[in-house]
ROMIGU-582446 format. One record per residue (C-alpha): residue number from 0; residue in one letter; x, y, z. Coordinates in Angstrom, 1 decimal. Each point is the difference from the previous one (the first is absolute). Layout:
N
BAGU seq type   east  north     up
BAGU NUM    A      X      Y      Z
...
END
This chain:
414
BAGU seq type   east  north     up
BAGU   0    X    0.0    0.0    0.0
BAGU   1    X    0.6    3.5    0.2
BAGU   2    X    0.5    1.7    3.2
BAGU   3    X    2.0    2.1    2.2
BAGU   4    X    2.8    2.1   -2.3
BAGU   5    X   -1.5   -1.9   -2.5
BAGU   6    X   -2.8    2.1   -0.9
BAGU   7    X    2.2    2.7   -0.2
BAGU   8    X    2.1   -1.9   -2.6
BAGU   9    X   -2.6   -1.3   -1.9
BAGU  10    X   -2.3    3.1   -0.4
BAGU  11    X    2.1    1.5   -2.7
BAGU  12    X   -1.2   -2.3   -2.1
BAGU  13    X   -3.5    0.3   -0.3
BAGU  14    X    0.3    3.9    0.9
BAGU  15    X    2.3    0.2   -3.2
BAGU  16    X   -1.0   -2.7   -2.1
BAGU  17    X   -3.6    0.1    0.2
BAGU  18    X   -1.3    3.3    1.1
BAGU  19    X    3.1    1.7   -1.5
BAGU  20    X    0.5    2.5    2.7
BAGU  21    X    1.4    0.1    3.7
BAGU  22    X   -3.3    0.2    1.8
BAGU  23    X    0.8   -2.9    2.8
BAGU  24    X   -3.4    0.5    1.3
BAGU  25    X   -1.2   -2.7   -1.9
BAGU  26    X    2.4   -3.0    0.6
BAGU  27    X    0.4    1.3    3.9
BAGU  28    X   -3.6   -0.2    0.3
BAGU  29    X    0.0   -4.1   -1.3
BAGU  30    X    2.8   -0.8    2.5
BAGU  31    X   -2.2    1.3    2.8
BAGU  32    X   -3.2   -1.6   -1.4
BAGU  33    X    2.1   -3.3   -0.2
BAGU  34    X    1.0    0.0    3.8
BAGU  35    X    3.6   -0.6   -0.8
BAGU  36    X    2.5    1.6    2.5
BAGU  37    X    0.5    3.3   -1.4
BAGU  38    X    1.9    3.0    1.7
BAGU  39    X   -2.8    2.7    0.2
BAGU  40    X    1.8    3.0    0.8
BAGU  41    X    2.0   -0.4   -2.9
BAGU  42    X   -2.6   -1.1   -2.1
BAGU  43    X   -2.1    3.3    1.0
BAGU  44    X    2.7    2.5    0.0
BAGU  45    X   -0.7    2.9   -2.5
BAGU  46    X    3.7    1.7   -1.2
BAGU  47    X    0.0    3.3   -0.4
BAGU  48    X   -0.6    0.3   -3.7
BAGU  49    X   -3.9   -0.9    1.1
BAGU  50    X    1.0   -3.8   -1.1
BAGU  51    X   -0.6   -3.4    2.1
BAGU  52    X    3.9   -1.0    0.4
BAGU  53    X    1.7   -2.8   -1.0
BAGU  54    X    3.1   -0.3    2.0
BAGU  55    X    1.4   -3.5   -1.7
BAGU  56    X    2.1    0.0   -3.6
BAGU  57    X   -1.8   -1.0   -3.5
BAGU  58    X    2.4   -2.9   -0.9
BAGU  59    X   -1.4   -2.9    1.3
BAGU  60    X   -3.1    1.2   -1.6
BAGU  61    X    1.6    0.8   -3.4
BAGU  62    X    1.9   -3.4    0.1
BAGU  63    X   -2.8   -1.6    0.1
BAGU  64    X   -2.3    2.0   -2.3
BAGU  65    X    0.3   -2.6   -3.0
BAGU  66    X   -1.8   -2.7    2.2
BAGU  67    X   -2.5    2.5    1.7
BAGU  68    X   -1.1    1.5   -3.9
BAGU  69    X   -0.7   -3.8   -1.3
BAGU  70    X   -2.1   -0.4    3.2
BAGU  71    X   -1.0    2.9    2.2
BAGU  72    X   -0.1   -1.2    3.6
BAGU  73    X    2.5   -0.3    2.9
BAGU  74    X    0.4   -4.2   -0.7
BAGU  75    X    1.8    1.8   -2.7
BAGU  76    X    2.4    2.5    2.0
BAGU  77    X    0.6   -3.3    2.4
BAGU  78    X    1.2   -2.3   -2.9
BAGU  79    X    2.1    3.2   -1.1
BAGU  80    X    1.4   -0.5    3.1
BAGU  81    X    0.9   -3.2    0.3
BAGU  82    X    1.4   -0.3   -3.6
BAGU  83    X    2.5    3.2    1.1
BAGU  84    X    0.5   -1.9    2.8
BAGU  85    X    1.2   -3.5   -1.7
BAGU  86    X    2.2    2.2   -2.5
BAGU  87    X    1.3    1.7    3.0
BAGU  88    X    1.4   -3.1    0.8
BAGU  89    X    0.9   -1.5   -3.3
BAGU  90    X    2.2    3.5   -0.2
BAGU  91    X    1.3   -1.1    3.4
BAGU  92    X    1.3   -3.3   -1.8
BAGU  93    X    1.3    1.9   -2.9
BAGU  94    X    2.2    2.3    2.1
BAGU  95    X    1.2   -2.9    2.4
BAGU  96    X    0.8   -2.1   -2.9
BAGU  97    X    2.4    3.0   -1.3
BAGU  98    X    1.8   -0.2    3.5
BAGU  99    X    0.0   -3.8    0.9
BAGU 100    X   -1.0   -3.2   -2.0
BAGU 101    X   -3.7    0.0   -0.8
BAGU 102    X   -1.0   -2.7    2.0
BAGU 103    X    1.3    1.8    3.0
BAGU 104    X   -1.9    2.6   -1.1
BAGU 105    X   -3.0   -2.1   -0.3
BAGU 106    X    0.4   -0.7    3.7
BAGU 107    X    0.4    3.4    0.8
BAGU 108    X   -3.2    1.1   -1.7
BAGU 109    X   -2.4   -2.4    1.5
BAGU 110    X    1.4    0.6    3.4
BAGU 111    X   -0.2    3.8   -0.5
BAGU 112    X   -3.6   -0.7   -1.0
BAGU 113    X   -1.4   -2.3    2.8
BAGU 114    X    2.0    0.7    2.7
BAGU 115    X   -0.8    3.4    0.6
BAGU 116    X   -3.0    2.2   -0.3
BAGU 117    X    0.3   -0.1   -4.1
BAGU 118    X   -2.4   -2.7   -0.2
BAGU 119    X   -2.7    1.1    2.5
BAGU 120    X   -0.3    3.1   -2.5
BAGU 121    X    0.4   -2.0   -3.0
BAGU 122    X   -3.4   -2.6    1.2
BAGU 123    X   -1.8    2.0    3.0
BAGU 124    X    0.7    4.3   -0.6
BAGU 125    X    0.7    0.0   -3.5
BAGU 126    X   -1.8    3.4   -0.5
BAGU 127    X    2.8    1.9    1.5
BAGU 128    X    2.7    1.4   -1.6
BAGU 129    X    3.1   -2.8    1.6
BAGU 130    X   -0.3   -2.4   -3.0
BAGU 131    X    0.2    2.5   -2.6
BAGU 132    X    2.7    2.0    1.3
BAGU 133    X    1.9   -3.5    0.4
BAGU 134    X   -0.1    0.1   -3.9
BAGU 135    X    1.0    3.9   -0.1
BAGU 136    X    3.1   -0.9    2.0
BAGU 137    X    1.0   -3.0   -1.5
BAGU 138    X   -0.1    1.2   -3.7
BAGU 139    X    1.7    3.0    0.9
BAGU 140    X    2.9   -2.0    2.0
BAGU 141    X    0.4   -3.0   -3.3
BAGU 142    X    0.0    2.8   -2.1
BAGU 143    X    2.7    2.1    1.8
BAGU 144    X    2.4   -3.2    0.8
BAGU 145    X   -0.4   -1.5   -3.3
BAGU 146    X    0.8    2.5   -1.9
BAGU 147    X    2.5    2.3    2.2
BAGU 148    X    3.0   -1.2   -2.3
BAGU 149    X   -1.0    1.5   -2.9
BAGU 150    X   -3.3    3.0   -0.1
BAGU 151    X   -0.1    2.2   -2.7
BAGU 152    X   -2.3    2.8    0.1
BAGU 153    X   -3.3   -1.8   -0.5
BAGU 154    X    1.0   -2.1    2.4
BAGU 155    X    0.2    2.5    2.7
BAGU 156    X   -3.4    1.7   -1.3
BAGU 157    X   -1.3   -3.0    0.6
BAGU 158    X    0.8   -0.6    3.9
BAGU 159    X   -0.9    2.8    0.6
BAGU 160    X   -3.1   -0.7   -1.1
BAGU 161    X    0.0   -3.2    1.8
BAGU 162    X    1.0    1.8    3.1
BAGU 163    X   -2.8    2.8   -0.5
BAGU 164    X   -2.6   -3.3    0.0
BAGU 165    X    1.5   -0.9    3.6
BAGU 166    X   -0.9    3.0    1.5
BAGU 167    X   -3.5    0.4   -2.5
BAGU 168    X   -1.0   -3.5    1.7
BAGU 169    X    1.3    0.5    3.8
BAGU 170    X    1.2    3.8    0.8
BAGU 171    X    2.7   -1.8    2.4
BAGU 172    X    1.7   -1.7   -2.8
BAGU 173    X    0.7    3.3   -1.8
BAGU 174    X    3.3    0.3    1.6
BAGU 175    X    1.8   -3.9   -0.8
BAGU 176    X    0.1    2.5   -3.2
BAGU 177    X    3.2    0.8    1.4
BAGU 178    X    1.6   -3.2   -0.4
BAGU 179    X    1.0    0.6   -3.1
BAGU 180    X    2.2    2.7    0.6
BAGU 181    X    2.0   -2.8    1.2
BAGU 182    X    1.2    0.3   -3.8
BAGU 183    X    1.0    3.2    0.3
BAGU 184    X    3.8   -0.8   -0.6
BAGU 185    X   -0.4   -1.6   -2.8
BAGU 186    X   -3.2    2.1   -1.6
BAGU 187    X    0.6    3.8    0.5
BAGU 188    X   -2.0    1.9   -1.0
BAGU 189    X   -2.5   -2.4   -1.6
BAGU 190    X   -1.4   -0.6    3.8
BAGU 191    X   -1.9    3.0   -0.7
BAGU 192    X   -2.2   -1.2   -2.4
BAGU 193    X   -1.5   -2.0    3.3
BAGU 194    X   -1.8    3.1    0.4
BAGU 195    X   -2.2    0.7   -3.2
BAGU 196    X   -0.7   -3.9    0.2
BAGU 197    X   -1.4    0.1    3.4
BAGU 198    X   -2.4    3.3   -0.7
BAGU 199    X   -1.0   -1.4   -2.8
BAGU 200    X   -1.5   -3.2    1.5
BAGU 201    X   -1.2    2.3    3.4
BAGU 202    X   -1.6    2.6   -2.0
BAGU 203    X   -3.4   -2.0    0.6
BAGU 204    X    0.5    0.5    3.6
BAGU 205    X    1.0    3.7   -0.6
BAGU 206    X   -2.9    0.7   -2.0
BAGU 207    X   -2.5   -1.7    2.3
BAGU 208    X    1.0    1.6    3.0
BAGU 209    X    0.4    3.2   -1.5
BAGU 210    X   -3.4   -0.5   -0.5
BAGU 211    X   -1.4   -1.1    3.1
BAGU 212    X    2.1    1.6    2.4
BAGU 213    X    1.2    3.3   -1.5
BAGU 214    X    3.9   -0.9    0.0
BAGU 215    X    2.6   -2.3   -1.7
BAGU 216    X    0.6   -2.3    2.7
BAGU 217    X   -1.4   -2.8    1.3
BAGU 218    X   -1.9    0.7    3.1
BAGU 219    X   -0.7   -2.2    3.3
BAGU 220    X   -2.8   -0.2    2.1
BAGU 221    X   -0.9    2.0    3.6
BAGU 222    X    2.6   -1.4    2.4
BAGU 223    X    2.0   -1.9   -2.1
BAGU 224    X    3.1    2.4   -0.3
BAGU 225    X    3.5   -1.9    0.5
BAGU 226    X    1.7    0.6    3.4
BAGU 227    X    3.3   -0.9   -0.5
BAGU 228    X    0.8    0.9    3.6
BAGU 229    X   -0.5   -2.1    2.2
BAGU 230    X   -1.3   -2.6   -2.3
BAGU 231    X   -0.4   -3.4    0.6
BAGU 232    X    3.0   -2.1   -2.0
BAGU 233    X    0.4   -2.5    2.5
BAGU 234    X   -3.6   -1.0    0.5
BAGU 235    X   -0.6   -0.3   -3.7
BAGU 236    X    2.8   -2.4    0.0
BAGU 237    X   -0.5   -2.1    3.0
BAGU 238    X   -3.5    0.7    1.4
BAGU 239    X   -2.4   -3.0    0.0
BAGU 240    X   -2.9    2.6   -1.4
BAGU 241    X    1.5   -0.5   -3.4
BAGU 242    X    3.7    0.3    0.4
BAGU 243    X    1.9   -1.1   -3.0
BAGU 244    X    2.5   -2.1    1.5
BAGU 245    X   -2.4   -1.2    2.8
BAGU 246    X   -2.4   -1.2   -3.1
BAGU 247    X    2.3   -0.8   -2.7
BAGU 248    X    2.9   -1.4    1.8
BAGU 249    X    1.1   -1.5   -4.0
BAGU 250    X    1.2    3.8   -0.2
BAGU 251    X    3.0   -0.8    2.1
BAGU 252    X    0.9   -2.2   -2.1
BAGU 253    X   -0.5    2.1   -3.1
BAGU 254    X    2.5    2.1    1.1
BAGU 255    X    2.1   -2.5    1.1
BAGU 256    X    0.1   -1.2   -3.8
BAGU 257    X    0.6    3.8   -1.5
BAGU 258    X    3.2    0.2    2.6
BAGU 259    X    0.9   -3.3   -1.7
BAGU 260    X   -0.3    1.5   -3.5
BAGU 261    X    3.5    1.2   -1.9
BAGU 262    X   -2.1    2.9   -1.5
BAGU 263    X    0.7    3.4    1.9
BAGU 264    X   -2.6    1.9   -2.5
BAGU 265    X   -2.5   -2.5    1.0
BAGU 266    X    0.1    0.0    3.8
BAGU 267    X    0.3    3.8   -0.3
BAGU 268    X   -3.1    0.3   -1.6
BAGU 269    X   -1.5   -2.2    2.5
BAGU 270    X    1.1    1.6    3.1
BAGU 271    X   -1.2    3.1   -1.6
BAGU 272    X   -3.2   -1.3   -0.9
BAGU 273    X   -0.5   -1.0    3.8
BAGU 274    X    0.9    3.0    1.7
BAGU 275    X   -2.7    1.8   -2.3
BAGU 276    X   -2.5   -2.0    1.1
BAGU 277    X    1.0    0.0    3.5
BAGU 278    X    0.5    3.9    0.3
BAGU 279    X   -3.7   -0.1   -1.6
BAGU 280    X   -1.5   -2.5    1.8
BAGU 281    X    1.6    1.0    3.4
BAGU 282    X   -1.3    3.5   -0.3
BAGU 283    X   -3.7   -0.7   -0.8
BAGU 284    X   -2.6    0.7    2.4
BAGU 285    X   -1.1   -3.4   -0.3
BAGU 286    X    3.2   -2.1   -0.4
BAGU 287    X   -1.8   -3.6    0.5
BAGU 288    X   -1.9    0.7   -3.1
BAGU 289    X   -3.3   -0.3    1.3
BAGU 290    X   -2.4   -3.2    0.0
BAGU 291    X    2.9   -1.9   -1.9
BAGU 292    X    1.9   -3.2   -0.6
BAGU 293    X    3.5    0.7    1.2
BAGU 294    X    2.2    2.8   -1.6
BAGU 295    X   -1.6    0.2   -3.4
BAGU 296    X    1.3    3.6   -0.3
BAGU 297    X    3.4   -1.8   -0.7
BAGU 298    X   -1.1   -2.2   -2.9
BAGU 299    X    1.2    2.2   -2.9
BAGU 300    X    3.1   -1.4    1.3
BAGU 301    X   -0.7   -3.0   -1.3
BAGU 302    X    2.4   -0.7   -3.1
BAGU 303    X    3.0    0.5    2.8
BAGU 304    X   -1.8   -2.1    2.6
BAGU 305    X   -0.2   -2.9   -2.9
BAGU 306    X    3.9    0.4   -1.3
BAGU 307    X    1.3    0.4    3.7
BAGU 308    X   -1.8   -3.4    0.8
BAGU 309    X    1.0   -1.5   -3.1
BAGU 310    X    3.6    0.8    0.3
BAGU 311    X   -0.4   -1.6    3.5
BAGU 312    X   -1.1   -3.1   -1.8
BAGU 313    X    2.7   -0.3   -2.3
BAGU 314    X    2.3   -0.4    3.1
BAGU 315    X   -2.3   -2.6    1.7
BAGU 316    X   -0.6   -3.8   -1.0
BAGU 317    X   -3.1    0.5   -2.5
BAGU 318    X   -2.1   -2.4    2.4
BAGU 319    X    0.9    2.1    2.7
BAGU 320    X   -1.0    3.1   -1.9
BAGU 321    X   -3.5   -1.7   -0.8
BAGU 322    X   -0.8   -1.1    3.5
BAGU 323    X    0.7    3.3    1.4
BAGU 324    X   -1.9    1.7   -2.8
BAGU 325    X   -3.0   -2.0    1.3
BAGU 326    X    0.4    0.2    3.7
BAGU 327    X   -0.4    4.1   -0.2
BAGU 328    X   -2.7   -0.3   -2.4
BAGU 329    X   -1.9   -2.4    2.6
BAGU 330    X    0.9    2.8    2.4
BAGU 331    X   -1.8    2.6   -2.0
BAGU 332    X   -2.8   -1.9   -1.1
BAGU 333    X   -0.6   -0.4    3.8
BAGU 334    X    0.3    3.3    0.3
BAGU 335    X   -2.8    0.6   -2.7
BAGU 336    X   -2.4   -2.0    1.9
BAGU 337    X    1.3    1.3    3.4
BAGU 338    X   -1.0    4.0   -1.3
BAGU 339    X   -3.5   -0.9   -1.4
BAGU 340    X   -1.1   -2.3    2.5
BAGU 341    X    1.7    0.3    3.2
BAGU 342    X    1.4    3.5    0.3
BAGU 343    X   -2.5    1.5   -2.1
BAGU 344    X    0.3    3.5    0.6
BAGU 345    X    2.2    2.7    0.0
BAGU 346    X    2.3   -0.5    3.3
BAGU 347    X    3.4   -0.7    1.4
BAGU 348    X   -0.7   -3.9    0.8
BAGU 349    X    3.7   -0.1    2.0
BAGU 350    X    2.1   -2.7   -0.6
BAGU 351    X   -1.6   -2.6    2.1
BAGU 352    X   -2.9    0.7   -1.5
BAGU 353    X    1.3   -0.2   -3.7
BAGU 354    X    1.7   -3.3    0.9
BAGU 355    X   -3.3   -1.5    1.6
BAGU 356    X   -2.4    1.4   -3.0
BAGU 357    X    2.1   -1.8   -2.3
BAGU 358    X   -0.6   -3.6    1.8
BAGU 359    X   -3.7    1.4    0.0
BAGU 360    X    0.3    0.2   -3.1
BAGU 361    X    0.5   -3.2   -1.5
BAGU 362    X   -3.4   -0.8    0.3
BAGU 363    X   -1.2    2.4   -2.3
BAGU 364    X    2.0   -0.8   -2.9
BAGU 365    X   -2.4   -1.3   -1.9
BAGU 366    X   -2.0    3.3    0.6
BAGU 367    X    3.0    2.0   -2.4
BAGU 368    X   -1.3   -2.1   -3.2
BAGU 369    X   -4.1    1.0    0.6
BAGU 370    X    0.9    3.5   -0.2
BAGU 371    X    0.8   -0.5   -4.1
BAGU 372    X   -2.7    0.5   -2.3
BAGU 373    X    0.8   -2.5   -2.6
BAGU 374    X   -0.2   -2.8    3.3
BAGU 375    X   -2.9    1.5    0.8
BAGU 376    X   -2.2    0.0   -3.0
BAGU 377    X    1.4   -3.8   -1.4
BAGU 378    X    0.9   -1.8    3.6
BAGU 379    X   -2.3    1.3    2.7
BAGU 380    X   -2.9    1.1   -2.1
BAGU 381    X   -0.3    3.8    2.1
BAGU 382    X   -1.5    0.8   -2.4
BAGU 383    X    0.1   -3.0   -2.7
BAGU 384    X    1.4    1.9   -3.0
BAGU 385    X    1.9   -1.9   -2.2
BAGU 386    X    0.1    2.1   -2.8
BAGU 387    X    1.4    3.0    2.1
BAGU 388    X    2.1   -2.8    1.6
BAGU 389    X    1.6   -1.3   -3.2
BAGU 390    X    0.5    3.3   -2.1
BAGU 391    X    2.0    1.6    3.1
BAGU 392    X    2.0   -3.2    0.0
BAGU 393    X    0.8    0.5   -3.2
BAGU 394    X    1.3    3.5    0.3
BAGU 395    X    1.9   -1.1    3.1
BAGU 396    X    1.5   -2.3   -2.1
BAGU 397    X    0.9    2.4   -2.7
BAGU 398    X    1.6    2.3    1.9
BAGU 399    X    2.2   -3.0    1.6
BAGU 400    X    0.8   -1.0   -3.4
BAGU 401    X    1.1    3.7   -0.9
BAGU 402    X    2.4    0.2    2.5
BAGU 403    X    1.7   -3.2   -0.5
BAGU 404    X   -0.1    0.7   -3.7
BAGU 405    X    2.3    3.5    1.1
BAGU 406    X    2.1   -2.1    2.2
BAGU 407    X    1.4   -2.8   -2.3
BAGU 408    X   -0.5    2.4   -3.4
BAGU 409    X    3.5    0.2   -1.5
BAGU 410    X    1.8    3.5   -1.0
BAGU 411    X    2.0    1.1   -2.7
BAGU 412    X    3.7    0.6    1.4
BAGU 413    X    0.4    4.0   -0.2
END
């Protein structure tokens, strides 16, 4: 479904596509007639150009704008998601397999993807923006490694481009942009071409809020202003309300395997890319993230997460890489079933609390499959639907299919 930051996300789309206009009052009025969990206050606030605001970007919405015109509705804007989602992590491969062999990198995707909050936004939440902006990040970090030896103009055109889409899909992501001035040495001058790229790609964002809020830049909502001072690093690393390393404990180990890598660009890049998201995370209002599975603000970092596990791998027997691969996804599907059905709320459970919800949990394990639709409608007959059932199969299916088709595809040397 739809819900949360997800209305926000999806409401471009039929504000744009089908009334042509940026009128929200429409598609915020369905979320509340749906009863999904909305946030109110933001979806009432009026901006000072007269406008109902919308305080989320226009990429997700605009990625997924080919699926949402062959069928208006938000089962549309959902499969968007998860196809972005599975070519997030067919990228992943792609830019593991340029630093390690591929079937390290195999390892290293699959673990990225079920051992940490990836897949609870790829199957549960896939209206907000994490999925997508896994794919922003990922094309933009293949693109920049693989072709770093050799960029001609174009070639820095388009990153920037690619880095403008980041931050068009996820605001946060706008500055892993800067990664590429890594190549600065070696590029000069043509580094600045970055820039025209990245407007380029943003100047839907530009326009938009120009529109609804009077200004050029992105705006955020009553309260949400970053306080950088104190902030609150340590808690969004180590708390049990979310804490990234409390969590995801197979990020350790991801950054045990970028140490191991012989590839100083690399593992500046990702200490860089961390920090960001740190500093950013730290400094919000609401560093847990809200009603959330883990640190999800963390999962554009996804690409790095995948190569820093897979270069782990290549240093471990492969059967010991396998079994640990599926000993922290065990731990996070627990963890999926310990949120929706025994913490269930947005709280600190402490750490003896986290550690008993997740024996709790193992009885509702079987719950996690009822929630999808396609077991629904063809397995437990809420409703009986099998033709729904089958055609979103089908699509499921396809969008699999697309992402392994990007991951194995060959390319022409050069």
């Amino acid at each position: 479904m739809v819900e949360g930051d997800g209305v926000s996300y999806y409401a471009w789309q039929p504000t744009l596509l089908t009334e042509h206009s940026l009128d929200f009052s429409d598609a915020y009025r369905a979320a509340f007639a749906a009863h999904v969990t909305v946030n109110a206050e933001q979806l009432t606030t009026q901006t000072a150009t007269g406008h109902l605001a919308n305080f989320f970007p226009i990429g997700p919405a605009l990625l997924a704008a080919p699926a949402y015109l062959l069928h208006p509705s938000d089962t549309a804007f959902v499969l968007g998601s998860l196809l972005f989602g599975l070519l997030g992590l067919a990228l992943a491969y792609r830019l593991g397999s340029l630093l390690v062999d591929r079937r390290f990198a195999l390892i290293g995707s699959l673990a990225a993807a079920l051992a940490t909050p990836f897949v609870y936004y790829l199957l549960y939440e896939p209206s907000y923006s994490h999925t997508f902006s896994a794919f922003g990040v990922g094309l933009f970090l293949w693109a920049w490694w693989r072709g770093r030896e050799d960029r001609g103009i174009a070639g820095w055109l388009v990153l920037g481009l690619l880095g403008g889409l980041m931050a068009l899909v996820r605001f946060q992501d706008g500055p892993l942009l800067a990664i590429a001035l890594l190549d600065w040495p070696r590029a000069r001058w043509r580094v600045l071409l970055l820039v025209p790229g990245a407007l380029l790609a943003f100047a839907p964002q530009l326009l938009a809020d120009l529109y609804l809020f009077g200004t050029w830049l992105p705006q955020r909502p009553a309260g949400q202003d970053l306080q950088p001072l104190p902030g609150h690093y340590l808690e969004v690393l180590f708390s049990t309300w979310h804490g990234l390393l409390t969590w995801s404990p197979i990020v350790l180990l991801a950054a045990a395997g970028i140490a191991l890598l012989r590839r100083p660009a690399f593992q500046v890049a990702a200490a860089y890319a961390f920090l960001v998201e740190l500093a950013l995370n730290g400094a919000a209002p609401d560093w847990w993230g809200g009603y959330a599975f883990g640190a999800r603000r963390f999962l554009d970092l996804t690409p790095f997460i995948a190569v820093g596990l897979a270069a782990l791998a290549q240093r471990l027997p492969t059967a010991v890489a396998w079994v640990s691969t599926a000993v922290f996804a065990a731990w996070n599907v627990l963890l999926v079933a310990n949120l929706t059905y025994v913490i269930r709320a947005d709280r600190d459970p402490g750490l003896p609390g986290l550690l008993a919800g997740q024996l709790t949990a193992v009885a509702h394990l079987p719950n996690l499959l009822a929630q999808g639709v396609v077991v629904r409608d063809l397995l437990l007959w809420r409703p009986f639907a099998p033709a729904e059932g089958l055609v979103l199969a089908l699509l499921e299916g396809l969008c699999l299919v697309a992402a392994v088709t990007l991951a194995r595809i060959r390319w022409r040397a050069g």
